[in-house]
C-alpha positions in Angstrom: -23.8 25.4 19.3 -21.5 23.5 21.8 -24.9 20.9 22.8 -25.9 20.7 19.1 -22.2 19.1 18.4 -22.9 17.1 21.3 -25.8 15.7 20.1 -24.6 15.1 16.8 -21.8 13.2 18.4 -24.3 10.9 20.4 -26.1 10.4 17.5 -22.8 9.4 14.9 -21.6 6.9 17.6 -25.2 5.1 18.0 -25.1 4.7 14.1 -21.7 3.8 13.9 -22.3 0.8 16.8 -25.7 -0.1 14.8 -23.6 -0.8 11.5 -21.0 -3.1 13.9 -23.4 -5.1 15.1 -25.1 -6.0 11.8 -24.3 -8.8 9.5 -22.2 -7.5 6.6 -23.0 -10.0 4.1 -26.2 -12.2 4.3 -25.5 -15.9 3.6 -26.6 -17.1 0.3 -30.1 -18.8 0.4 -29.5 -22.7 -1.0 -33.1 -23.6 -1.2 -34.1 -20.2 -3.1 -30.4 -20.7 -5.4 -31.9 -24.7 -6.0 -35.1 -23.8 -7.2 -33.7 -21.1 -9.9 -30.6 -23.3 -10.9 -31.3 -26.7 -10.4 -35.3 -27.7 -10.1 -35.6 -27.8 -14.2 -33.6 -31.0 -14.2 -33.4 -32.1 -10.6 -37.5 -31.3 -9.8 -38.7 -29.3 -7.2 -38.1 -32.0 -4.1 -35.1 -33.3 -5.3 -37.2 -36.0 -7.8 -36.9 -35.6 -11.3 -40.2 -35.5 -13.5 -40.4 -38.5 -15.6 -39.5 -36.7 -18.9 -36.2 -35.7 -17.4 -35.6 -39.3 -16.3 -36.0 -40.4 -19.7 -34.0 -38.0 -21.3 -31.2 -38.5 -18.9 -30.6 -41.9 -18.3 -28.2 -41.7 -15.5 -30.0 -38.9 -14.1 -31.2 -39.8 -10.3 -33.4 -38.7 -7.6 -31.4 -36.4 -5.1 -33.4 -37.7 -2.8 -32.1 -41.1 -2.9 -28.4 -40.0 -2.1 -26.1 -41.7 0.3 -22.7 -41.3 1.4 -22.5 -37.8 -0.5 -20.7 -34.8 0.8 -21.3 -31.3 0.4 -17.8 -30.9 -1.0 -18.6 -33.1 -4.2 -21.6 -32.0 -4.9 -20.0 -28.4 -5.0 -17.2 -30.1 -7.4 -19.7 -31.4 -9.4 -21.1 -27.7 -9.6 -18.3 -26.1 -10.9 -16.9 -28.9 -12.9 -20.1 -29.9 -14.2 -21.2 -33.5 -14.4 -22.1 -36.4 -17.2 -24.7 -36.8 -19.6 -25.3 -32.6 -20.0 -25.1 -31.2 -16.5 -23.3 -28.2 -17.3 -21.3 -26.2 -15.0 -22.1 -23.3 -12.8 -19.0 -22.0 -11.9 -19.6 -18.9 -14.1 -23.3 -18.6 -12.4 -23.0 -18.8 -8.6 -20.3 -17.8 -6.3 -18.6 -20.4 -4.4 -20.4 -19.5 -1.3 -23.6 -20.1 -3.2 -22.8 -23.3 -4.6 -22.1 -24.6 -1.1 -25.5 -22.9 0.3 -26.8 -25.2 -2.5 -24.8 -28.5 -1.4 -26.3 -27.5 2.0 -29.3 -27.5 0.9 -29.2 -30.5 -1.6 -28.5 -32.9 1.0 -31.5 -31.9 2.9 -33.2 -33.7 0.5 -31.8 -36.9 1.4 -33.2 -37.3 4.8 -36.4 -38.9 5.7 -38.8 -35.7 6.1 -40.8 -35.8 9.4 -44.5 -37.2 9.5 
């Protein structure tokens, strides 16, 4: 009975020093949060389709942006913007919003050939 406790033992501590070393909460995935929240109006790559251009006319492709930070693009998200972009505060965690600044300033830089 004495080993079978021992064992046991050797066994709780290996699972308790597994669960240490592994991530507790996986980051928020910007690209995957873009294309559910934000691709409608925004298009898939950051260009908006040419319907969405004309129904917006200050709409502009993301790809095109300069001298944007990740922090006003996340104010932007949860204040919402002009001309109908409405605001996602109540839709994505703060964390997620700034996976999907991350992410939306990818889309900015030249892509390699």
């Amino acid at each position: 009975m004495r080993r079978l406790s021992g064992i046991v033992g050797v066994g709780a501590i290996a699972v308790l020093a597994t669960a240490a070393r592994a991530p507790s909460v996986q980051e928020p995935d910007g690209a995957a949060l873009y294309q559910e929240h934000c691709r409608k109006c925004h298009g898939a790559t950051g260009t908006p389709t040419a319907r969405m251009l004309e129904m917006y006319a200050t709409l502009k492709p993301l790809t095109e942006m300069t001298g944007v930070s990740a922090d006003s693009i996340v104010a932007l998200l949860v204040a919402g913007g002009s001309e109908g972009m409405k605001s996602y505060k109540d839709k994505l965690t703060e964390a997620q919003m700034k996976a999907v600044a991350a992410y939306t300033l990818t889309l900015s830089k030249p892509q390699a050939p």
